[in-house]
Biopython code that builds the backbone (N, CA, C, O; Angstrom):
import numpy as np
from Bio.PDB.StructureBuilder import StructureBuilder

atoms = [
    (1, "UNK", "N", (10.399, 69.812, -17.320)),
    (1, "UNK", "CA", (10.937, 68.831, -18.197)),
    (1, "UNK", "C", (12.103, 68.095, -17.539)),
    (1, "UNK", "O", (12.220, 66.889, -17.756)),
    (2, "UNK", "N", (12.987, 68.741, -16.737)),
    (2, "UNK", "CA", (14.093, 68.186, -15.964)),
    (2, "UNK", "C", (13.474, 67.159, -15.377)),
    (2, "UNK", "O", (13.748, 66.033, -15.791)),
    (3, "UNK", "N", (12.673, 67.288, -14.473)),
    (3, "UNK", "CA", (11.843, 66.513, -13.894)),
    (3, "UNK", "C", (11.503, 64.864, -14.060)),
    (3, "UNK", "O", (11.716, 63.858, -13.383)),
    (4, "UNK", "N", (10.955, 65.120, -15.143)),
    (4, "UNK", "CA", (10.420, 64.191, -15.694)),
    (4, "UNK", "C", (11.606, 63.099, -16.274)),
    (4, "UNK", "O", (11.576, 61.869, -16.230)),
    (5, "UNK", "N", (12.462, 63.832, -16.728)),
    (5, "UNK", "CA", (14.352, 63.275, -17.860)),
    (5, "UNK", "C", (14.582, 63.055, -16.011)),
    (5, "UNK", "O", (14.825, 61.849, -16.024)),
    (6, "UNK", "N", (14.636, 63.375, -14.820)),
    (6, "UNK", "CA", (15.204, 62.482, -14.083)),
    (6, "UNK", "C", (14.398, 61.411, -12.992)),
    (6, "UNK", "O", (15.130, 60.572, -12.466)),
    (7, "UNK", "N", (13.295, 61.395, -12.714)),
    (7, "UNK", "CA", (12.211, 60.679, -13.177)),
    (7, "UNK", "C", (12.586, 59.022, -14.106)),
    (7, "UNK", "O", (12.372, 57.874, -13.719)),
    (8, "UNK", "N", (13.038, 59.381, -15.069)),
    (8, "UNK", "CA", (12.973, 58.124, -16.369)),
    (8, "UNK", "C", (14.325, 57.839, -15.632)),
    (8, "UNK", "O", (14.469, 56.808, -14.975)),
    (9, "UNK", "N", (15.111, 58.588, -15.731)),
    (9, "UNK", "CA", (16.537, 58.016, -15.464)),
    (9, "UNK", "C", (16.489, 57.410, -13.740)),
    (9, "UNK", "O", (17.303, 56.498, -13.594)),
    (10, "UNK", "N", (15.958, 57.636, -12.873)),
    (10, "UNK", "CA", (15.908, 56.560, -11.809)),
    (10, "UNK", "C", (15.146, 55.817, -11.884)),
    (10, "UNK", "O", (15.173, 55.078, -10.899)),
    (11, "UNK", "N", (13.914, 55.410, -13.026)),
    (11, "UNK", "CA", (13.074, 54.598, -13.000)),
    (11, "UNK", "C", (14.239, 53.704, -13.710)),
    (11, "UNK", "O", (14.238, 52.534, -13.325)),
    (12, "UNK", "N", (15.315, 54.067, -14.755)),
    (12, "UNK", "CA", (15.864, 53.268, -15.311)),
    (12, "UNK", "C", (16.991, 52.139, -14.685)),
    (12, "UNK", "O", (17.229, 50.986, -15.047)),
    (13, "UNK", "N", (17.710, 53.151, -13.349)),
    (13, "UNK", "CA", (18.637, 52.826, -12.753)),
    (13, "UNK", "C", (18.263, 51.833, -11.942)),
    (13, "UNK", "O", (18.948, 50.814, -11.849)),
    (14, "UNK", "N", (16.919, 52.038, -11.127)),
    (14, "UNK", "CA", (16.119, 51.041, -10.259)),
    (14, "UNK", "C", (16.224, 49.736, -11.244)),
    (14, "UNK", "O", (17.166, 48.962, -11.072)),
    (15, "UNK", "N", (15.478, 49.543, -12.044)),
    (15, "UNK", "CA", (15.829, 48.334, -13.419)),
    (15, "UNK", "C", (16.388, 47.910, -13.332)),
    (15, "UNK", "O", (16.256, 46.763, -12.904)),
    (16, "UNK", "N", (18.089, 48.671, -13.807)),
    (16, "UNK", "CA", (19.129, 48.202, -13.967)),
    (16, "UNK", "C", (19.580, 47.260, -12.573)),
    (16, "UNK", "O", (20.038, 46.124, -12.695)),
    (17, "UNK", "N", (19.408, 47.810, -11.478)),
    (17, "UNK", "CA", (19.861, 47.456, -10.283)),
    (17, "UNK", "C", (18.963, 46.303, -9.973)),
    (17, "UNK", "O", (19.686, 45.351, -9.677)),
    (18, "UNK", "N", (17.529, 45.931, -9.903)),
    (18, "UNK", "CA", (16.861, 45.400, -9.750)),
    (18, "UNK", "C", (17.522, 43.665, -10.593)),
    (18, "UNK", "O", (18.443, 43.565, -11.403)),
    (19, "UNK", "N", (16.551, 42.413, -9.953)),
    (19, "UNK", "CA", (16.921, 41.525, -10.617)),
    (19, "UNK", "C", (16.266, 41.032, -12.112)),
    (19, "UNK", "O", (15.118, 41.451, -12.261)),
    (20, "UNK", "N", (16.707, 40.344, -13.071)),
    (20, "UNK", "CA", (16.640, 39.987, -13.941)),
    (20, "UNK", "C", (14.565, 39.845, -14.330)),
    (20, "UNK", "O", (13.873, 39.193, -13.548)),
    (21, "UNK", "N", (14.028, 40.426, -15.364)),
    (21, "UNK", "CA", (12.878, 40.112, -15.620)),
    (21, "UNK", "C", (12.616, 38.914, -15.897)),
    (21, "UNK", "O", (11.463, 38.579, -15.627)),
    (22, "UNK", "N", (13.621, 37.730, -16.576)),
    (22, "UNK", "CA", (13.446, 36.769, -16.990)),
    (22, "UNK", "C", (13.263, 35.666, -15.707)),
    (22, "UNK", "O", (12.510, 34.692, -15.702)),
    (23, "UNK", "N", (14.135, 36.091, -14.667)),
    (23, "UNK", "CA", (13.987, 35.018, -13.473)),
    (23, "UNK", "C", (12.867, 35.192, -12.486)),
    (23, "UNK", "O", (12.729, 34.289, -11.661)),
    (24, "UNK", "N", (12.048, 36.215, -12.445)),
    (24, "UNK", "CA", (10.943, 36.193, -11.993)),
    (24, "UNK", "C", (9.643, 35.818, -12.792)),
    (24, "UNK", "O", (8.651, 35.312, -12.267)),
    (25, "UNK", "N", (9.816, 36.250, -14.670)),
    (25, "UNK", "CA", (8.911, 35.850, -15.107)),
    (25, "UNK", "C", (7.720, 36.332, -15.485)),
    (25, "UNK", "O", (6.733, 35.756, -15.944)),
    (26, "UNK", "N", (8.036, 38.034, -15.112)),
    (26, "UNK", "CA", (7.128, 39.103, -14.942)),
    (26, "UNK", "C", (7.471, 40.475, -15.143)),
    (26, "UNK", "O", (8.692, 40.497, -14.985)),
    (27, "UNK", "N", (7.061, 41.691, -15.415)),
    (27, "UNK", "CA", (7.950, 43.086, -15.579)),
    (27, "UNK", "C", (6.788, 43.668, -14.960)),
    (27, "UNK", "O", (5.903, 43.948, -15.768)),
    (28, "UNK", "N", (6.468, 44.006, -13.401)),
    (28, "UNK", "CA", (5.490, 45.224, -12.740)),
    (28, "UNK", "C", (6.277, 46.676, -12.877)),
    (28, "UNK", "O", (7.465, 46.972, -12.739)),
    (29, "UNK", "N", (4.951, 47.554, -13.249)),
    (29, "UNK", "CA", (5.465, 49.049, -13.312)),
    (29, "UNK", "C", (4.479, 49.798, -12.434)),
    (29, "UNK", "O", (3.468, 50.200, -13.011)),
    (30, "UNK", "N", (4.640, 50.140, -10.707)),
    (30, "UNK", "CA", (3.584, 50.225, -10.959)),
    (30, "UNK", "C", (3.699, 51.825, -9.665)),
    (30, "UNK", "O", (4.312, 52.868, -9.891)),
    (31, "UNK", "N", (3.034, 51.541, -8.612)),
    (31, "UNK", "CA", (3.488, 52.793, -7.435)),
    (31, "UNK", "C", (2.882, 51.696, -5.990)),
    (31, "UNK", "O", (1.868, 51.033, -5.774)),
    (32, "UNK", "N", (4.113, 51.980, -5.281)),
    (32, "UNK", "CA", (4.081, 50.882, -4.336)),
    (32, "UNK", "C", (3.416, 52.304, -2.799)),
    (32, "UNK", "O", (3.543, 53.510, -2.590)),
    (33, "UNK", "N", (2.696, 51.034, -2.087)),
    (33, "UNK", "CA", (2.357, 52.137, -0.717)),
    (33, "UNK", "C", (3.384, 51.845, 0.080)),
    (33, "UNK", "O", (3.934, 52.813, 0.607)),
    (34, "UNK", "N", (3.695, 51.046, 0.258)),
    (34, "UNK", "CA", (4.567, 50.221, 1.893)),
    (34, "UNK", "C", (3.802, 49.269, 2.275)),
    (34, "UNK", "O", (4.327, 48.504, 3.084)),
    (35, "UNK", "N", (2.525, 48.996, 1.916)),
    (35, "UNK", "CA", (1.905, 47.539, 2.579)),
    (35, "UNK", "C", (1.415, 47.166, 1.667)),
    (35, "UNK", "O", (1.068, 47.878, 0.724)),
    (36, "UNK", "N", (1.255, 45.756, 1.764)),
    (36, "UNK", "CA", (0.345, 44.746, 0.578)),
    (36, "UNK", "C", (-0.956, 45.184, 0.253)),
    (36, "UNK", "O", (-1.638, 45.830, 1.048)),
    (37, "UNK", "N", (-1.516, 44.711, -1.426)),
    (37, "UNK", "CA", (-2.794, 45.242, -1.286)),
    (37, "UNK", "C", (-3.716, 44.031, -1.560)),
    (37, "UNK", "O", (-3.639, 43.415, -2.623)),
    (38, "UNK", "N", (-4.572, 43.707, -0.603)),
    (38, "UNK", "CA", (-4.976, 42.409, -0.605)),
    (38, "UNK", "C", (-6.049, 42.403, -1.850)),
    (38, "UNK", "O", (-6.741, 43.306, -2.319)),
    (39, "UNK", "N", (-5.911, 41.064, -2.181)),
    (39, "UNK", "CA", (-6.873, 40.394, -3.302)),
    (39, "UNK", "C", (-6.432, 41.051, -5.000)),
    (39, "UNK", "O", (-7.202, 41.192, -5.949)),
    (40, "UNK", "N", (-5.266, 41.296, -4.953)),
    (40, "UNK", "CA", (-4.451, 41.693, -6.012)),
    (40, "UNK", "C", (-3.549, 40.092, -6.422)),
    (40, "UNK", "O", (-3.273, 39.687, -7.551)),
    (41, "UNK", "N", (-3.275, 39.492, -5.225)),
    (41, "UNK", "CA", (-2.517, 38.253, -5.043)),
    (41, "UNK", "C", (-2.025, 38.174, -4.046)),
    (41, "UNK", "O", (-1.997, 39.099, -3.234)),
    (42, "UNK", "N", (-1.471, 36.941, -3.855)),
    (42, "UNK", "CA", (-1.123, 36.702, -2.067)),
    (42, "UNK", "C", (0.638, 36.520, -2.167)),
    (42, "UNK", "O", (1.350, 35.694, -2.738)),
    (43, "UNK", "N", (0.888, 37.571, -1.421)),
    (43, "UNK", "CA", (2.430, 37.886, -1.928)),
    (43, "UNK", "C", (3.386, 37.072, -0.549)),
    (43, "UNK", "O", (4.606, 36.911, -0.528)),
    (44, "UNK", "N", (2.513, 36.711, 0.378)),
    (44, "UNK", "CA", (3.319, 35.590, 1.386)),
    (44, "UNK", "C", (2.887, 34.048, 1.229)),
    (44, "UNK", "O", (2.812, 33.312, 2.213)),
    (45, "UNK", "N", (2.622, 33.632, -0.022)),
    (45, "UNK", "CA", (2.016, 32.400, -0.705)),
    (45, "UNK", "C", (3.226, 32.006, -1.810)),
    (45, "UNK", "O", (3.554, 32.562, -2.859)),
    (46, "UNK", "N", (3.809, 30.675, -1.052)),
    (46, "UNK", "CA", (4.591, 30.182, -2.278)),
    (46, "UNK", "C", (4.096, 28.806, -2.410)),
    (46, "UNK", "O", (3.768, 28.164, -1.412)),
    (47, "UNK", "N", (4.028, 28.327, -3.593)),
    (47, "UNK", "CA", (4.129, 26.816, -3.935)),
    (47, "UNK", "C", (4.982, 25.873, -3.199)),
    (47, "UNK", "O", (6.187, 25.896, -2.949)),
    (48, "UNK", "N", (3.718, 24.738, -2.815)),
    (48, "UNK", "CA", (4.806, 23.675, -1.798)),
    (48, "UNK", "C", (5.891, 23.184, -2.741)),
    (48, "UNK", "O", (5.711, 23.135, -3.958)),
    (49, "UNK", "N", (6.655, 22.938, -2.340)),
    (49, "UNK", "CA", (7.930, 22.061, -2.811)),
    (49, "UNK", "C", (7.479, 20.759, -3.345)),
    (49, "UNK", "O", (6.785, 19.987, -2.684)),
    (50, "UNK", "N", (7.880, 20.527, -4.541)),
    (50, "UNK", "CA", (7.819, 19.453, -5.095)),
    (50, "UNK", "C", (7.767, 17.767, -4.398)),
    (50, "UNK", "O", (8.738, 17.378, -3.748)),
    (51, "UNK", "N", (6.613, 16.904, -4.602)),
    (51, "UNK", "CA", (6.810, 15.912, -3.918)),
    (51, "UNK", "C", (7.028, 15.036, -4.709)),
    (51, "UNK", "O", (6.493, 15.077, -5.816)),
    (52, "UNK", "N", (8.071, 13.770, -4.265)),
    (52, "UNK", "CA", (8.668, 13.184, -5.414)),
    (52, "UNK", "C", (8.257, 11.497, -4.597)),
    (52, "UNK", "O", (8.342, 11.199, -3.405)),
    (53, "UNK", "N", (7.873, 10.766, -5.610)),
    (53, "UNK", "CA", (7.394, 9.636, -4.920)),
    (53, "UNK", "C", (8.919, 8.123, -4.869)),
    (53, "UNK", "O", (9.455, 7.325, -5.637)),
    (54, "UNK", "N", (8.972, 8.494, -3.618)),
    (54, "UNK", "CA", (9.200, 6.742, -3.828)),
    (54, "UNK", "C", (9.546, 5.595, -4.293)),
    (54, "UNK", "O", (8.517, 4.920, -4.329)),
    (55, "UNK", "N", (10.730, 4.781, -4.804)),
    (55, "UNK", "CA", (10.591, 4.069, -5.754)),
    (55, "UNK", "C", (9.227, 2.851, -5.126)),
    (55, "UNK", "O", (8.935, 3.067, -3.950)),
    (56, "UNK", "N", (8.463, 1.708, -5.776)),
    (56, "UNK", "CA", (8.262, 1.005, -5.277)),
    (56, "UNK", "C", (8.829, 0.009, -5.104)),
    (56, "UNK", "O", (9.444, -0.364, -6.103)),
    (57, "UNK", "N", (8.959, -1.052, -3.669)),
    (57, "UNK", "CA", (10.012, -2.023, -3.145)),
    (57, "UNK", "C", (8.867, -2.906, -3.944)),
    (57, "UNK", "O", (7.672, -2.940, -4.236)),
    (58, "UNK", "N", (10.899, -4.016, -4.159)),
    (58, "UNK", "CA", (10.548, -4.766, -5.032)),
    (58, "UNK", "C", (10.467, -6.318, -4.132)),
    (58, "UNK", "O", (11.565, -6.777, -3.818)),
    (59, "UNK", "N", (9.793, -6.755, -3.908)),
    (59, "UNK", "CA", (9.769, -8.488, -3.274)),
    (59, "UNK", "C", (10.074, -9.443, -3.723)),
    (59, "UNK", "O", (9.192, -9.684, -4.547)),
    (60, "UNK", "N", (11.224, -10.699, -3.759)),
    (60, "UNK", "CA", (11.177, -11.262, -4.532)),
    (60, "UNK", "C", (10.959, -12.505, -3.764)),
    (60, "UNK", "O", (11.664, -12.497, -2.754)),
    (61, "UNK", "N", (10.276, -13.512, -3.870)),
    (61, "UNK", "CA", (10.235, -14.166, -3.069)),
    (61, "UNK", "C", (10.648, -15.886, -3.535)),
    (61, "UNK", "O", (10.536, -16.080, -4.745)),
    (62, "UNK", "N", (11.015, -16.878, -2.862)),
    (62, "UNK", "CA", (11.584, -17.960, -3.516)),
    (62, "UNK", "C", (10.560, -18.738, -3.958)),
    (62, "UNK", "O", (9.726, -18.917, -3.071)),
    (63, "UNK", "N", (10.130, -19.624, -5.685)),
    (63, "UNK", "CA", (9.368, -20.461, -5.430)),
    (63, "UNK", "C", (9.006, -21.437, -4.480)),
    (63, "UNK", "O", (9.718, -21.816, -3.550)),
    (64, "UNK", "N", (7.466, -21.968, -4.848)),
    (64, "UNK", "CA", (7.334, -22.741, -3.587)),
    (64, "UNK", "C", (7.568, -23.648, -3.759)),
    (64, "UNK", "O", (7.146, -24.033, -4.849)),
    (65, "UNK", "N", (8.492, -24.879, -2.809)),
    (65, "UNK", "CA", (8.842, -26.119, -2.770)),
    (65, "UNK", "C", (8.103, -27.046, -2.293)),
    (65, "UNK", "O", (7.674, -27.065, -1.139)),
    (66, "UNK", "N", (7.812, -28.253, -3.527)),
    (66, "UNK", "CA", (6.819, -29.330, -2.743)),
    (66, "UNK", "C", (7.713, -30.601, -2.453)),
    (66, "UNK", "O", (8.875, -30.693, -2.847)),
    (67, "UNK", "N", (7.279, -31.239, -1.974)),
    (67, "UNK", "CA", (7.445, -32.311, -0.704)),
    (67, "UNK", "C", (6.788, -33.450, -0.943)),
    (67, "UNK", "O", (5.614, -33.318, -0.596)),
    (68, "UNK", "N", (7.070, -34.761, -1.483)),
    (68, "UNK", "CA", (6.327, -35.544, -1.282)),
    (68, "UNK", "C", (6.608, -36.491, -0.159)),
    (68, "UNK", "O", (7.759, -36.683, 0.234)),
    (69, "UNK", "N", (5.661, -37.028, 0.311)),
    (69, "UNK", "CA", (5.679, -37.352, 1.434)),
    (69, "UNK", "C", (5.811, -39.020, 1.297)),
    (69, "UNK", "O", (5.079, -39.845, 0.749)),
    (70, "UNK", "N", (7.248, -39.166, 2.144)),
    (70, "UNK", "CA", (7.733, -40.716, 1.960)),
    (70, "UNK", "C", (6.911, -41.688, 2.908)),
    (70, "UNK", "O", (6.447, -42.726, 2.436)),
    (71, "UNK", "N", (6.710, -41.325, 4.374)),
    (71, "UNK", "CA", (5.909, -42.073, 5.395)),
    (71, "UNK", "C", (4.915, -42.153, 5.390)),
    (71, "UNK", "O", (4.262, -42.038, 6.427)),
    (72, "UNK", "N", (4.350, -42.395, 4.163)),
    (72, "UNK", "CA", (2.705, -42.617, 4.102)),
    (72, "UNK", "C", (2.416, -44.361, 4.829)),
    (72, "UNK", "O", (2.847, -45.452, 4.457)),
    (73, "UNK", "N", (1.539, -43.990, 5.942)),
    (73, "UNK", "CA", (1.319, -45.569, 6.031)),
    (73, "UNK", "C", (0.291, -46.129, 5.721)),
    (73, "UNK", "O", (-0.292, -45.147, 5.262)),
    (74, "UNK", "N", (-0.648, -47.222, 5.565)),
    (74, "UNK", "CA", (-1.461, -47.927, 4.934)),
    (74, "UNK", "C", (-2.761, -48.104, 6.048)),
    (74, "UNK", "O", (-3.941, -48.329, 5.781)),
    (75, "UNK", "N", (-2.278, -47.965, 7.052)),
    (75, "UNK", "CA", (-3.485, -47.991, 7.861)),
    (75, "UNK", "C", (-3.609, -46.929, 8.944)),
    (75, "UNK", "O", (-3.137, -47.118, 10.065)),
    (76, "UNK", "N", (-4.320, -45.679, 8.565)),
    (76, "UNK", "CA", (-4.922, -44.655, 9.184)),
    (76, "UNK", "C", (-6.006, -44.931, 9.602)),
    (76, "UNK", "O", (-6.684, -45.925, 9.341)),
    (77, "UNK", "N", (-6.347, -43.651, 10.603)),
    (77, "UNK", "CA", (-7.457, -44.130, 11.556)),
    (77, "UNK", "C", (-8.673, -43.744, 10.243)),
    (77, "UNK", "O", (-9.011, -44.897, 9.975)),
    (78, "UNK", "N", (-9.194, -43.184, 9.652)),
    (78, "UNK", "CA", (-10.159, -42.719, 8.833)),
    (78, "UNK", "C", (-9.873, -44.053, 7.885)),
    (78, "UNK", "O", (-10.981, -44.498, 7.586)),
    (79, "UNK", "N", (-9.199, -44.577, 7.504)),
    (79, "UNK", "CA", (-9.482, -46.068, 6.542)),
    (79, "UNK", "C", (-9.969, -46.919, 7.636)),
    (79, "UNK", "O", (-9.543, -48.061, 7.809)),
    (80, "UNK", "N", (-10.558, -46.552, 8.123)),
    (80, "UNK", "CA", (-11.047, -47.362, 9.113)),
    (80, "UNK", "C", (-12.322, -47.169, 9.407)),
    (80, "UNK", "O", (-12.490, -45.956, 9.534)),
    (81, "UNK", "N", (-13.769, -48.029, 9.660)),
    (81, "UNK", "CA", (-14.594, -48.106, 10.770)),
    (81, "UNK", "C", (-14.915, -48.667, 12.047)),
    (81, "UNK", "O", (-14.204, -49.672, 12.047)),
    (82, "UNK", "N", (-15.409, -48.661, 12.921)),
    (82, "UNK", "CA", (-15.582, -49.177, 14.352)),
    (82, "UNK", "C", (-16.639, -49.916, 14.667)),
    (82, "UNK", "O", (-17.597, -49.223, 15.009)),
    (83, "UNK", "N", (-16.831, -51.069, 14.680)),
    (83, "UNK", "CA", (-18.057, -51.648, 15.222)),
    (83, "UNK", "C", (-17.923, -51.928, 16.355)),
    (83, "UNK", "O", (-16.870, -52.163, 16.948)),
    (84, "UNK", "N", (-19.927, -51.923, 17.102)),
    (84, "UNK", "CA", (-19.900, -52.147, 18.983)),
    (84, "UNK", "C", (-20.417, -53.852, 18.802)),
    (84, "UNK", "O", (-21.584, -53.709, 18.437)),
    (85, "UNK", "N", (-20.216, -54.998, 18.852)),
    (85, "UNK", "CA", (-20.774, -56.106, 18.647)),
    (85, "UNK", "C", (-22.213, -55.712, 19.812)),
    (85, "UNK", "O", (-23.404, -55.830, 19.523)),
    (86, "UNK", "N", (-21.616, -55.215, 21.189)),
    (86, "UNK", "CA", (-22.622, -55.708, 22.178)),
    (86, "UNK", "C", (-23.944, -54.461, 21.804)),
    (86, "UNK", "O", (-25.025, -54.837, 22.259)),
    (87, "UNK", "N", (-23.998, -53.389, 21.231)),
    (87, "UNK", "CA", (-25.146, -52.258, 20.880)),
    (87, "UNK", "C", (-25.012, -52.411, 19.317)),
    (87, "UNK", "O", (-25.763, -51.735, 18.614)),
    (88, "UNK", "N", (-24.219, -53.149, 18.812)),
    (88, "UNK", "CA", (-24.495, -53.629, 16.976)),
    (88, "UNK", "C", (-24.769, -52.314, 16.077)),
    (88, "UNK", "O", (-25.562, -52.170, 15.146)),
    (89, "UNK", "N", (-23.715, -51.255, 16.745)),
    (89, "UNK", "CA", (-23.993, -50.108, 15.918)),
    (89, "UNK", "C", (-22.695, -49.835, 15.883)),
    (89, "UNK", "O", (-21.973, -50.501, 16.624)),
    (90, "UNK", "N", (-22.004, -48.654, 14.903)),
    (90, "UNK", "CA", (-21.018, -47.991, 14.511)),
    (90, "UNK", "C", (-20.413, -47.021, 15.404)),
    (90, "UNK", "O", (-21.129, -46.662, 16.339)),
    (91, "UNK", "N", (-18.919, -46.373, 15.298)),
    (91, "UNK", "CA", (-18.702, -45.045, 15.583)),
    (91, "UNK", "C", (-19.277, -43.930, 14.812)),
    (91, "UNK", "O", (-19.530, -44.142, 13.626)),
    (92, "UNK", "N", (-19.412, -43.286, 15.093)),
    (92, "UNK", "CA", (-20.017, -42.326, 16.001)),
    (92, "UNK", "C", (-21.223, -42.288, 16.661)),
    (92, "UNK", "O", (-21.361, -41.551, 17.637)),
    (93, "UNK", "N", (-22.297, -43.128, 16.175)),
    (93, "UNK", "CA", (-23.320, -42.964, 16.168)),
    (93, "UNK", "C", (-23.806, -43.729, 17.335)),
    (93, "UNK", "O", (-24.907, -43.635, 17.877)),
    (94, "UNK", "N", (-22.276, -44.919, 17.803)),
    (94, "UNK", "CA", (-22.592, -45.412, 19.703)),
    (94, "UNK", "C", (-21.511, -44.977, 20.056)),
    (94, "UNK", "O", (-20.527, -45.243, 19.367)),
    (95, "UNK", "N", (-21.386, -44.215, 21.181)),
    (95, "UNK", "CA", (-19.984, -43.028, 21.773)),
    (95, "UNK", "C", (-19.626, -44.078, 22.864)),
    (95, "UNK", "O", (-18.796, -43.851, 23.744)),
    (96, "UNK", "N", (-20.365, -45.333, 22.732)),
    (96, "UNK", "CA", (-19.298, -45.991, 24.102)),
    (96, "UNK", "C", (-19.326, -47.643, 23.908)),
    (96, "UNK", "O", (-20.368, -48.277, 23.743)),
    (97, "UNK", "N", (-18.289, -48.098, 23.948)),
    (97, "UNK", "CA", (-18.620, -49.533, 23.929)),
    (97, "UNK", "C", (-17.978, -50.613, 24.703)),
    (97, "UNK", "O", (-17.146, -51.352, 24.178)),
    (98, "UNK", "N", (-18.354, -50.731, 25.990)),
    (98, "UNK", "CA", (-18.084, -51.651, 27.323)),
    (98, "UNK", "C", (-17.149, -53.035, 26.847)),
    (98, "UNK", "O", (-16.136, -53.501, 27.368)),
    (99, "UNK", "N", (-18.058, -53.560, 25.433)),
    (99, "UNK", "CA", (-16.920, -54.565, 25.171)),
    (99, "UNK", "C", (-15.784, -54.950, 24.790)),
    (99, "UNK", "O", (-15.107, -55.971, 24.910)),
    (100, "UNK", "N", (-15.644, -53.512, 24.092)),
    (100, "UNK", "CA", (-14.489, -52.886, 23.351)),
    (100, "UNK", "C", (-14.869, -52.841, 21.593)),
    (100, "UNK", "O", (-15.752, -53.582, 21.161)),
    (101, "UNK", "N", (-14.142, -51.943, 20.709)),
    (101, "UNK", "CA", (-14.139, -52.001, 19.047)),
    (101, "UNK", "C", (-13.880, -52.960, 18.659)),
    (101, "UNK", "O", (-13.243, -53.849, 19.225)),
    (102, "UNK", "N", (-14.473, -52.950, 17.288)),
    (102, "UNK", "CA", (-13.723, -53.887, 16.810)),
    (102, "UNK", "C", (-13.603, -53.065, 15.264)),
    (102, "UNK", "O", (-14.377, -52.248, 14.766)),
    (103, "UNK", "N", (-12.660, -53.481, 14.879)),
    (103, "UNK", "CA", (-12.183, -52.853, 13.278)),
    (103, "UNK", "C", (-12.307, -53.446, 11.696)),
    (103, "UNK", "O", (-11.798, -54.375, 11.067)),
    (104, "UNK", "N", (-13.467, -52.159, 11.369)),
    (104, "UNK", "CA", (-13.857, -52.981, 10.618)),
    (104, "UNK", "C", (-13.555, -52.358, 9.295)),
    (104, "UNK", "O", (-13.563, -51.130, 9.377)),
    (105, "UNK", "N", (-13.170, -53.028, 7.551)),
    (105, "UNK", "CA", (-12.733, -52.042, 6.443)),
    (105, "UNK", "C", (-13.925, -51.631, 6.365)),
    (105, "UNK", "O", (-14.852, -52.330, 6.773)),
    (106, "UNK", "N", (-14.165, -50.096, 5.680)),
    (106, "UNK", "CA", (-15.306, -49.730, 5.520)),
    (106, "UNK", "C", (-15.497, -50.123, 3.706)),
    (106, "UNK", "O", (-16.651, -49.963, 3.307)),
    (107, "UNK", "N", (-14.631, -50.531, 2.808)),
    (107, "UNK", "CA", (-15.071, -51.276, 1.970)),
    (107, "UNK", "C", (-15.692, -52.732, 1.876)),
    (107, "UNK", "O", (-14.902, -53.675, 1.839)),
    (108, "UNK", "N", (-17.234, -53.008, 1.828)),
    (108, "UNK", "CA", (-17.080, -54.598, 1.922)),
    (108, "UNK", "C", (-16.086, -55.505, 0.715)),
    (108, "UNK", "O", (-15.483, -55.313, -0.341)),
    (109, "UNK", "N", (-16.386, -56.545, 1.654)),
    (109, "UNK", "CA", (-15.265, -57.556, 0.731)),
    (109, "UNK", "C", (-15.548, -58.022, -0.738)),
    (109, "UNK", "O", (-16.710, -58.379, -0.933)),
    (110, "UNK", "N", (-14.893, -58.069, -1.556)),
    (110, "UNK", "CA", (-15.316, -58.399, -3.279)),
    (110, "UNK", "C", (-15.551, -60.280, -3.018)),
    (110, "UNK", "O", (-14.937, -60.980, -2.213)),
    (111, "UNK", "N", (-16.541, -60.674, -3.913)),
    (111, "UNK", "CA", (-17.080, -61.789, -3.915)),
    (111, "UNK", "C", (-16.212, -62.746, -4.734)),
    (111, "UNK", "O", (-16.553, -63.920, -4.876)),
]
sb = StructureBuilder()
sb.init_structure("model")
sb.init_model(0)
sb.init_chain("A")
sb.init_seg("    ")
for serial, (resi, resn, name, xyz) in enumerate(atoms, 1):
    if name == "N":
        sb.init_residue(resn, " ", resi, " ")
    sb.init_atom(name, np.array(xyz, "f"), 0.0, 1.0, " ", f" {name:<3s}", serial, name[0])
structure = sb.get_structure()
């Protein structure tokens, strides 16, 4: 009977000495060997550390500014067509003309 009454009383003292049940979260009672016993749980396995994301960057970027354009001039090359008098055909369609262009509106004239 002694035995047993001191028995309880170092199972109690171990307890006492031991850390808090609440901060582990658990109360084992059990008989330990000296080595792990596998597939009981993995006792060199902890949870990774929390990963915390990032704020996301914020871009702000300036509206876009338009431009109107003051140097517009009145006679560009595209308001324009090309006649060959001496092959009596157009640009593009004669790539050379010995006598020289001549410039022509590509609107005809109103009557």
């Amino acid at each position: 009977m002694r035995k047993i009454a001191f028995l309880l009383v170092l199972l109690a003292a171990g307890a006492l000495m031991s850390e808090s049940a609440s901060a582990r979260g658990r109360v084992v009672v059990g008989i330990g060997f000296g080595f792990p016993v596998w597939g009981w749980g993995a006792p060199w396995y902890y949870a990774p550390p929390p990963y915390y994301y990032s704020p996301p960057q914020v871009v702000y970027s300036s509206p876009p500014v338009y431009v109107e354009r003051q140097d517009v001039s009145t006679e560009r090359a595209q308001d324009w067509w090309y006649y060959c008098a001496q092959s009596k055909g157009y640009y593009p369609y004669v790539k050379t003309c010995p006598s020289g262009w001549q410039k022509v509106s590509p609107v005809p004239p109103s009557e």
